[in-house]
C-alpha positions in Angstrom: -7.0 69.5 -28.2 -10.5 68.1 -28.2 -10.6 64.3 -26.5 -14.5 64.1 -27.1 -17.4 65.8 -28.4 -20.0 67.0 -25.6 -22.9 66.1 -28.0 -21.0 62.5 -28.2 -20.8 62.2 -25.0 -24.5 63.0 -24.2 -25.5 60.5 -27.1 -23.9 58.2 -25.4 -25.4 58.4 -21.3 -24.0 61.7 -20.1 -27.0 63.9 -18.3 -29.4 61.4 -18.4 -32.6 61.9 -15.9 -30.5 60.4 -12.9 -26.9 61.3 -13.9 -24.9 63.2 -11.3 -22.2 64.2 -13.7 -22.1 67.9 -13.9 -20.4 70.5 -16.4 -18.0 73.7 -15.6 -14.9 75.1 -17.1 -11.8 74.0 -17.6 -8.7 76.1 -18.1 -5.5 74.8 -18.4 -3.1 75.4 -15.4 -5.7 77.5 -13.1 -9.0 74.9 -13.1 -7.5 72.8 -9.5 -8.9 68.8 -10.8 -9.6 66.7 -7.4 -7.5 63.8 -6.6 -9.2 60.8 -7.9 -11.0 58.8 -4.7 -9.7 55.5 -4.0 -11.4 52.8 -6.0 -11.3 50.1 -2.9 -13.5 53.7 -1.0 -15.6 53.6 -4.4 -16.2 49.6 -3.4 -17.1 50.1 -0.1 -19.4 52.9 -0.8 -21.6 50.9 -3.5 -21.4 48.2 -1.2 -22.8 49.6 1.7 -25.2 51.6 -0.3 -26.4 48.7 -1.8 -27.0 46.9 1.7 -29.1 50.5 3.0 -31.2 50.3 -0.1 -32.0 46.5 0.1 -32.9 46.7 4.0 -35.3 50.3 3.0 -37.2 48.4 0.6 -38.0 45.4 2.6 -39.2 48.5 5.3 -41.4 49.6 2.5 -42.8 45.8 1.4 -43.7 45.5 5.2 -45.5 48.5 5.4 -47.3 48.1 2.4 -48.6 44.3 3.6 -49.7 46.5 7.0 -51.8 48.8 5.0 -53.2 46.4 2.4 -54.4 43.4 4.9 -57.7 43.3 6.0 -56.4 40.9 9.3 -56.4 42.8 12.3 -53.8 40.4 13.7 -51.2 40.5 10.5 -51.6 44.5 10.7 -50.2 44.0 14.1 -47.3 41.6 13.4 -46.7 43.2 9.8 -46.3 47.1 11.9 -44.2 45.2 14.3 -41.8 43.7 11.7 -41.5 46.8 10.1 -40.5 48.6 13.3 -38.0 45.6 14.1 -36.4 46.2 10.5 -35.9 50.1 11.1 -34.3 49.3 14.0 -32.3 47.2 12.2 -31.4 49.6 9.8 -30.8 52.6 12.5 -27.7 50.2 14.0 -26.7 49.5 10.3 -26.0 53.0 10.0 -24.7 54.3 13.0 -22.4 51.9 12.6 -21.2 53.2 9.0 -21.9 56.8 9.6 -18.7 57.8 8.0 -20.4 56.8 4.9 -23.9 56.1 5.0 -26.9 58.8 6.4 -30.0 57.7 7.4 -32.9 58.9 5.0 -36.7 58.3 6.4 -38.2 59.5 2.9 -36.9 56.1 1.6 -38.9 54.1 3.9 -42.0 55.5 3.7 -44.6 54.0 1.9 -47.1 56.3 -0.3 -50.2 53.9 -0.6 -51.6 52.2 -2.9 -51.7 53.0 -6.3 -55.2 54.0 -7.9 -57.2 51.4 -10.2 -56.4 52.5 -13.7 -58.0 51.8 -17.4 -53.8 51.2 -18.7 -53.0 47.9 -17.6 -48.7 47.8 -17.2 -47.7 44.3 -17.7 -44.1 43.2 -15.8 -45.0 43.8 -12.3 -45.2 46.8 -12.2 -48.4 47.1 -9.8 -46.1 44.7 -7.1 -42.7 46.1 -7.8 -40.8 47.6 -5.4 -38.0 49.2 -7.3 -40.3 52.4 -8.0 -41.6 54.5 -4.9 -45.4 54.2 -5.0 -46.0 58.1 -5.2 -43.8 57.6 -8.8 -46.0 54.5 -10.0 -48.7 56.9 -9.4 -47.4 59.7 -11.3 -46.7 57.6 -14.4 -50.3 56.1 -14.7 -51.2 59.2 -14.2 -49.3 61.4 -16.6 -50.1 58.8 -19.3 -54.3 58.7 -18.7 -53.7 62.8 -18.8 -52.2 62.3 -22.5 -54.8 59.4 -23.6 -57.7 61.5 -22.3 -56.7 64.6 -24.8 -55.2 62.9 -27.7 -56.7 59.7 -29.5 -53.0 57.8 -28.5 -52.6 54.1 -29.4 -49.9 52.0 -27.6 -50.2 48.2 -27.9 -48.8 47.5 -25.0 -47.6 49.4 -21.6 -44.8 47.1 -19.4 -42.1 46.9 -16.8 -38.7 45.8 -18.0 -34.5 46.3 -17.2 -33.4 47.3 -20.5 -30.4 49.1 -19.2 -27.9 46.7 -20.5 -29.1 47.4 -24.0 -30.6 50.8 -23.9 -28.8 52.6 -21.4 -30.0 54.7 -18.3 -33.7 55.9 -19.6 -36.6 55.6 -17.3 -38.7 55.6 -20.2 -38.6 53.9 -24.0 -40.8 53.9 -27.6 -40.0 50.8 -28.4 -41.1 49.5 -32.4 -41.8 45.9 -32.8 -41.7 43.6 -36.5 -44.9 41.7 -35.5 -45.1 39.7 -38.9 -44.8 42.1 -40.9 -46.8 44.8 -38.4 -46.1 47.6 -37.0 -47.0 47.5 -32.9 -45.5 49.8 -30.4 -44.8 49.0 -26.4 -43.8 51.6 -24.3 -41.4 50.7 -21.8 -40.8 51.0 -18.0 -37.4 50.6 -17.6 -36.7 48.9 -14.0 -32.8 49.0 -14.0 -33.3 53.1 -14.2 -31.9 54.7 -10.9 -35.1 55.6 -9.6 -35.0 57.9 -6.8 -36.7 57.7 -3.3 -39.5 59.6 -4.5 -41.3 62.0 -6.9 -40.2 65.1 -5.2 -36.2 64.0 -5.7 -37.2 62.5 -9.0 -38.4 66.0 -10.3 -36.0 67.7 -8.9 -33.1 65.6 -10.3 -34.8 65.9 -13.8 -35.4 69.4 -13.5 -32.2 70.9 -11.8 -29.6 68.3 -13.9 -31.3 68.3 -17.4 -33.8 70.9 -17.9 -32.5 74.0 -16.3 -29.1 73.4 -18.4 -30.9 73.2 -21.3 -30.5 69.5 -22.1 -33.9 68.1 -21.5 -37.4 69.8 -22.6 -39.1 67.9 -19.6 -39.3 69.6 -16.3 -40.3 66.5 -14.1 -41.5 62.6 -14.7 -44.7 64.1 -16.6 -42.7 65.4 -19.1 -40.6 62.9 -19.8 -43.6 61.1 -20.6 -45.2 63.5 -22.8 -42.1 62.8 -24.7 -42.6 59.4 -25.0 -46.0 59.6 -26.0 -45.5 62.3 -28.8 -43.1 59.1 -30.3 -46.0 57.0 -30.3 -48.3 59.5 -32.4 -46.1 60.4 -34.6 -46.4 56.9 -36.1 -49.3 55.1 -34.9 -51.1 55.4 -38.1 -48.5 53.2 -39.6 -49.8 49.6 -40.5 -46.4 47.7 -41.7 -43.4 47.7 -40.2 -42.0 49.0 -43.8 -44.4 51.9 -43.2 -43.0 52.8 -40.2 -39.3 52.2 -41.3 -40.2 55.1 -44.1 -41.6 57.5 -41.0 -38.6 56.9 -39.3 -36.6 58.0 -42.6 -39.0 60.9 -43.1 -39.1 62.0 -40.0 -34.8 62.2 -38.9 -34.6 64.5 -41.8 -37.3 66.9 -40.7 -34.3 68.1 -37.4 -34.8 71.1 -36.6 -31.6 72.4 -34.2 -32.1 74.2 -31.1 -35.1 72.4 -29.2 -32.9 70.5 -27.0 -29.4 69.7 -26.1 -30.3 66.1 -26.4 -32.1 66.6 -30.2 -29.2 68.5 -30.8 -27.4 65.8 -29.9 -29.0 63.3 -31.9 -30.4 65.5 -35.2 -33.6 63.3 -35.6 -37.0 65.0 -36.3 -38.7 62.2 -33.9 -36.6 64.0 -31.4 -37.4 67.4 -32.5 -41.2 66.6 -32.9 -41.1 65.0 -29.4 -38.9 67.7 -27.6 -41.1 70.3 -29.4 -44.3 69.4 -28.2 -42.8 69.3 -24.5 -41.9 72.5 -24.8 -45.0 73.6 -25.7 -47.2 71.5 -23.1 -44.6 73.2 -20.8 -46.1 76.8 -22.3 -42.6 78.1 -23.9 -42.5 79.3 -26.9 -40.8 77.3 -29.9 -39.5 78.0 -33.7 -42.9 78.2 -35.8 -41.3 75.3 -38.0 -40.9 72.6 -34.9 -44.6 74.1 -34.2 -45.2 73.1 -37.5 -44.5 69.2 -37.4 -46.0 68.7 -33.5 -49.2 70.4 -35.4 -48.5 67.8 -38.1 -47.4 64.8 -36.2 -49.2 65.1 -33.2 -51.8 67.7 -32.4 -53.7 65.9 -35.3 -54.6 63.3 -32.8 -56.4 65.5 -30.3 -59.6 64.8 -28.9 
């Protein structure tokens, strides 16, 4: 009996970027399931999690004042606030060491982010939610695409849309301007960011790309995906014109790029999945070749 459809279930969250889920085999009256863990434990967990994560970032907001001021004195009193608030934090856990474990990655602080040409509205330059060495990656991953391909995005910003859109770090969004077609792509800040870009890569790659689910190997790619949206219809003027793309393109699937194309049988997907796989140097169907030639490669420098 079949509760729900893997490809559901994936269209609906499951093996996203972060996601911890993880898939094996189940057979009936050998697989052993776990008991269930006590939802009050569950509580505490999140609770106490939550409390570690708060009391890291503040670490990383004081050591990112002692780095950026240019006052001898405030280095001094922002260093020792810092070392006050670790201190802090070391008791914290000792004290809940059944549950919690002390992790020094999450309190460092990676510098300052390089000027840019993009400019990312929403905070994103202040924002502590996202580890500096993954700010840096993402300007950096989208300058890499803009210098080789003539890409046009009308706006670049920081926003939670994870009530609405779920738990992607990254969104093509379409917008109706009048009539217009204009695109924004989205940061999303209620994703489960990790630490840093090392975990963040190896999450991606390890939970979504080695099982065959993702095209993207680490935060690059998943841009790269993003981006191959945003050519794929930036030479639409109306909003009509791109409503007619959209149509054209989600009956131009081509199965097998992805789990997650699979999952959704749109072309967008396909075209976007596609040309990851190809940045990534694999080897792809000549037909999915075919419309990233068509869609995107067009737009190279």
């Amino acid at each position: 009996m079949v509760l729900r459809l893997l490809s559901s279930a994936i269209r609906g969250g499951l093996f996203h970027p972060n996601c911890r889920h993880t898939m094996s085999l189940y057979i009936d009256g050998v697989t052993k399931i776990p008991p269930p863990i006590p939802a009050e434990q569950m509580q505490r967990q999140r609770e106490l999690e939550a409390r570690q994560r708060a009391m890291e970032r503040k670490i990383r907001k004081l050591k990112r004042l002692e780095a950026g001021t240019q006052d001898p004195q405030a280095v001094k009193e922002y260093g020792r606030k810092a070392r006050a608030e670790q201190q802090e934090l070391k008791a914290f856990v000792d004290e809940h060491r059944d549950v919690l474990k002390r992790d020094y990655e999450r309190e460092k602080y990676y510098g300052k982010t390089e000027n840019k040409s993009i400019q990312i509205q929403g905070g994103f330059d202040e924002t502590t939610d996202i580890a500096e060495d993954i700010k840096a990656e993402i300007t950096k991953s989208i300058e890499e695409i803009q210098s080789e391909y003539d890409v046009k995005v009308d706006e670049f910003t920081l926003e939670d849309i994870s009530e609405e859109y779920g738990k992607v770090p990254f969104q093509f969004q379409p917008v109706n301007n009048k009539g217009l077609f204009k695109s924004r792509f989205v940061i999303n800040r209620g994703f489960n960011w990790e630490e840093n870009l090392d975990k963040l890569n190896e999450r991606i790659y390890n939970r979504n790309y080695k099982r065959g689910i993702l095209a993207a190997q680490n935060t690059k790619g998943l841009i790269e995906h993003e981006m191959a949206h945003f050519m794929s219809f930036q030479d639409c003027k109306s909003y009509n014109d791109f409503v007619r793309r959209e149509r054209e393109l989600r009956s131009k699937y081509i199965y097998g790029v992805s789990a997650y194309s699979d999952s959704l049988e749109d072309g967008a997907e396909t075209i976007a999945e596609g040309f990851v796989r190809i940045r990534n140097g694999e080897k792809v169907d000549e037909r999915v070749k075919s419309l990233v030639d068509e869609y995107v490669e067009r737009w190279r420098k």
